[in-house]
N, C-alpha and C positions, 0 to 999 in steps of 0.2 A: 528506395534504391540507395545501395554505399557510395556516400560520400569519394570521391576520387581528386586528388593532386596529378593531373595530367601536363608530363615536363615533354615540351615541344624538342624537334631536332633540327639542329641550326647547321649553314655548312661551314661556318667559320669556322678556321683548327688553328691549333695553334694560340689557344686567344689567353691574356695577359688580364690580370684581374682590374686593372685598371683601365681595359677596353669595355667592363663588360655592361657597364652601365648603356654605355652609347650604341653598343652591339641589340639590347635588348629594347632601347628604344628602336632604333631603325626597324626590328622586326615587329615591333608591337603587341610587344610580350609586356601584359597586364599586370600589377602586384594582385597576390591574393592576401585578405585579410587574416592575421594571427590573431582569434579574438574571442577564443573561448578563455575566460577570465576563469582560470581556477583558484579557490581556495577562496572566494572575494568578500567570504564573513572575516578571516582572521587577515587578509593583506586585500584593503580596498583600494588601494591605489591602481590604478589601471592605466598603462601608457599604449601608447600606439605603434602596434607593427603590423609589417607589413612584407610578404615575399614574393619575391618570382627567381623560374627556374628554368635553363634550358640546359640541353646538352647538343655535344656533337659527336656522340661514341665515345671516346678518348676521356673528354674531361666533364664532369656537371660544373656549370656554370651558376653560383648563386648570386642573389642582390637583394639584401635586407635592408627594409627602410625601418626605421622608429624614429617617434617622435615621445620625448621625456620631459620629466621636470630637473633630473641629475643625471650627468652623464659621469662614469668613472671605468677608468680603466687601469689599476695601479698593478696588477700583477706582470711583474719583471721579467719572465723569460716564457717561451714556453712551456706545456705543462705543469705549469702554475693554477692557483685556484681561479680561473679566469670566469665560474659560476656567481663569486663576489658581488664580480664587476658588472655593468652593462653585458649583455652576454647574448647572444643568437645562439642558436640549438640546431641542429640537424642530427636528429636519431633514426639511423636506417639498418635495417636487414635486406644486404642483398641477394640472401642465399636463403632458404627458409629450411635453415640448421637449427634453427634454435639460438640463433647468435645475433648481435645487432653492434652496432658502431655509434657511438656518440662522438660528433665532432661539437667542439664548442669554442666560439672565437668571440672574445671581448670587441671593445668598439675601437681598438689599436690594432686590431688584428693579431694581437696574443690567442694561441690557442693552444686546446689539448682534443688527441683523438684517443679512445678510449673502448675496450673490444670484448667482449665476454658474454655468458648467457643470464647474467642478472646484475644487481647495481654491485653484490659482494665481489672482492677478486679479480676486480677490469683490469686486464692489460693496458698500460701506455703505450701508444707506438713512438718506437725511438725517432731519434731527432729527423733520421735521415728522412722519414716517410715523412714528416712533418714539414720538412721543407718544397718537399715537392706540391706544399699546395700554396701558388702563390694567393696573396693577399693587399688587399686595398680599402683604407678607411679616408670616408672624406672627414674624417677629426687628424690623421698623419698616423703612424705607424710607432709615436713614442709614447708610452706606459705618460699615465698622467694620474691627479687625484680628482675630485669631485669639481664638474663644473655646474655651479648653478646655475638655474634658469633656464627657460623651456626653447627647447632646440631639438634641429629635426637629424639626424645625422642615416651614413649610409653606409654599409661593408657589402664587400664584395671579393667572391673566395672563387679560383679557377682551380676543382681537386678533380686531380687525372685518376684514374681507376686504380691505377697504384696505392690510392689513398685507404682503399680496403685492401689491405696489404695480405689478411688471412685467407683471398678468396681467390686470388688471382684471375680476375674477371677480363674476357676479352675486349667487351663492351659494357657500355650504356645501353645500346640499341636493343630496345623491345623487353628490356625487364619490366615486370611486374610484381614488385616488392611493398614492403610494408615500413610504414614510419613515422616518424611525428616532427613538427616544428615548435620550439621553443621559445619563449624571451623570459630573462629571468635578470634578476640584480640582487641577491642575496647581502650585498650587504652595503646597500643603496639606502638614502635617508629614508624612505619607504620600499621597502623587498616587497617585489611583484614573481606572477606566475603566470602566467599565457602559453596556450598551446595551441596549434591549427586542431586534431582534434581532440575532443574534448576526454578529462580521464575525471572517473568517476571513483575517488576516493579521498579518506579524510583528513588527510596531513598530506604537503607537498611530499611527492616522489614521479619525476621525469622518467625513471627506469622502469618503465612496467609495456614491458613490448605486448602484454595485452591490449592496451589499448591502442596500439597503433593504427592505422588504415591505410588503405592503397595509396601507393606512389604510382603510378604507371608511365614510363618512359616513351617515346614514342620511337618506332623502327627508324 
């Protein structure tokens, strides 16, 4: 049977990225492990993430946990190289056009969203759409360089449907789409690669909406 990320429907609206930790404990929404370790002959370092997910129509609710040996977060503004840095991944299709959305938010909560039907040519979304996804890191919201030493930290992203800006989606409620979650650190003292599911090829590449799997939202 296919593997499924099933994101529960919560009735809080409205909710603030800095609510959503404690939103998700009171419901008793569980992390799922991120822990297919890709590429793990050429980057053996393996660190520890972890995600959970809910919605309430309006907006997906995230909350990435990891636990590292460096944590860095130095790219400066949005749509910056924020892959570098400590990095969380949410790669989704919510329309099954052939298209897919790469949101990706460092451990400051720097981020780039990113739109097109392969890695060549991605659109940026402009700043405006970017802002509408508020954000929460328990490291603080300021671009920093390498902290050493093994710590467990936590981001947390409230993006309203407006966040798929090409799709003009009514809801959350009841999709059933395709996608993947990431951790990555490119250019961390050791660059890792983790995915929730697993991609089966010989050099890192996050862009391959082949291998994605089910996301299923709940009505």
């Amino acid at each position: 049977m296919e593997k499924k990320f099933n994101i529960k429907r919560i009735s809080a609206t409205n909710v603030k990225a800095a609510e959503i930790c404690r939103i998700m404990d009171e419901a008793g929404i569980g992390f799922v492990p991120v822990d297919n370790h890709c590429w793990a002959e050429a980057f053996p370092y393996r660190p520890k993430m972890e995600v959970r997910m809910v919605h309430n129509g309006a907006q997906l609710l995230i909350n990435y946990r990891v636990t590292e040996e460096t944590v860095r977060a130095v790219a400066p503004h949005d749509d910056g190289n924020v892959w570098e840095d400590s990095c969380c991944e949410l790669f989704l299709s919510p329309v099954a056009d052939g298209t897919y959305y790469n949101m990706e938010c460092n451990a400051a909560g720097t981020m780039l969203i990113g739109f097109g039907p392969k890695r060549e040519g991605r659109e940026r979304a402009p700043q405006e759409v970017l802002d509408k996804v508020d954000r929460w890191s328990s490291l603080g919201r300021t671009p920093f360089d390498n902290i050493e030493g093994e710590q467990t930290w936590q981001l947390c992203l409230a993006v309203p449907t407006e966040a798929y800006y090409h799709h003009h989606l009514e809801s959350f409620a009841g999709l059933q789409v395709k996608g993947n979650v990431y951790k990555c650190g490119d250019k961390l003292p050791h660059p890792h690669f983790l995915s929730l599911y697993p991609i089966d090829l010989p050099k890192p590449d996050f862009h391959r909406p082949n291998f994605f799997g089910s996301v299923v939202f709940e009505k």
